[in-house]
C-alpha positions in Angstrom: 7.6 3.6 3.4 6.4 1.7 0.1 3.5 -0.5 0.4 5.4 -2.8 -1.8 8.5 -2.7 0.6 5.9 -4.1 3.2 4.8 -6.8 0.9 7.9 -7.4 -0.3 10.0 -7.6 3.1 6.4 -10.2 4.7 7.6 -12.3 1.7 10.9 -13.0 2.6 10.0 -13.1 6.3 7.0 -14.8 6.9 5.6 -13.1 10.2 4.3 -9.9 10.7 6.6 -9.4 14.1 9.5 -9.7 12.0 8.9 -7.5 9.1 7.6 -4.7 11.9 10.8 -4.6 13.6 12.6 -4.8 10.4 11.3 -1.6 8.4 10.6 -0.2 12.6 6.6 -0.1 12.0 3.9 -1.1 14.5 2.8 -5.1 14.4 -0.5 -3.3 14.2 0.5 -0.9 10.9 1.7 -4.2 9.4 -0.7 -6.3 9.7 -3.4 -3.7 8.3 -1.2 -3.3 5.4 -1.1 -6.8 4.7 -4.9 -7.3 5.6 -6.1 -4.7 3.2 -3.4 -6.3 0.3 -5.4 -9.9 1.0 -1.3 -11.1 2.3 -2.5 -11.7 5.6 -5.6 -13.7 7.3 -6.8 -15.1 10.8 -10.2 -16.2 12.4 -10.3 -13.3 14.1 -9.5 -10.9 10.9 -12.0 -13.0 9.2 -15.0 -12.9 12.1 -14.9 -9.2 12.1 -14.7 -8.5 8.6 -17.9 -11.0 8.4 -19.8 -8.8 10.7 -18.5 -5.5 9.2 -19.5 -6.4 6.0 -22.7 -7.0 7.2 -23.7 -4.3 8.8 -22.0 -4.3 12.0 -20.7 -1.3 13.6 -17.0 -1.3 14.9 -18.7 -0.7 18.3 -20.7 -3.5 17.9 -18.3 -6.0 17.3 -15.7 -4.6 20.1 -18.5 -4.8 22.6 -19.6 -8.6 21.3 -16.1 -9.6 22.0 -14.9 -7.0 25.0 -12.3 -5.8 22.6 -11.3 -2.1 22.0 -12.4 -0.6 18.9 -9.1 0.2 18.0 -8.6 -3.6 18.5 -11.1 -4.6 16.0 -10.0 -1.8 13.8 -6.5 -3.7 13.5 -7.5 -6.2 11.8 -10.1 -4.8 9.4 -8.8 -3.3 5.8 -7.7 0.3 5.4 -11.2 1.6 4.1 -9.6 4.3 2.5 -5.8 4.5 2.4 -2.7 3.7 4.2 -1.3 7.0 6.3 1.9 8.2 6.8 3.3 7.0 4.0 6.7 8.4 2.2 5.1 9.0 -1.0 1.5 10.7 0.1 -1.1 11.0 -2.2 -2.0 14.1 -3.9 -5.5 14.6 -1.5 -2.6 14.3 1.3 -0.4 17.1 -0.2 -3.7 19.0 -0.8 -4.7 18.6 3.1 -1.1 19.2 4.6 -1.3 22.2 2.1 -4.8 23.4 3.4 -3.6 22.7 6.7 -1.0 24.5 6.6 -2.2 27.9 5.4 -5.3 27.4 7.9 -2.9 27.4 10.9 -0.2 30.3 9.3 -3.5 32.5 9.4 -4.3 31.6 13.2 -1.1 33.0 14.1 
């Protein structure tokens, strides 16, 4: 799945509930992808990205507002890249390569 189709699909749409169930992704998966692509915002998204930016560990700010941190997590920016994609990047072929040959010599 294309970023763009996410962007694209939120655009004729509107909601993140709607464009999950449409290209059969988590509410969670979208709303990171449209967080990290500045397409999405809330108080909440806003709060913890405040207190991220500033020095605030992810365990921090789940224990500040009795949150999981996979809760907070959702509705911070990817940091690094979006996973799972269908086009992976070429450090993802290079780790699924890796990978593999690591776990055929295991055998």
């Amino acid at each position: 799945m294309k970023v763009e189709t996410v962007i694209d699909v939120y655009k004729q749409l509107g909601n993140v509930k709607g464009v999950a169930k449409a290209l059969h992704l988590s509410d969670q998966k979208v709303r990171k992808i449209l967080i990290t692509y500045d397409m999405w915002d809330s108080e909440r998204c806003a709060v913890f990205n405040d207190l991220y930016q500033n020095n605030i560990s992810i365990k921090e700010i789940a224990k500040i507002y009795n949150l999981t941190t996979n809760a907070v997590i959702s509705y911070l920016p990817y940091q690094r890249c979006v996973y799972n994609l269908d086009e992976p990047t070429q450090n993802a072929l290079n780790i699924r390569k890796f990978k593999a040959r690591k776990n055929a010599g295991q055998s």
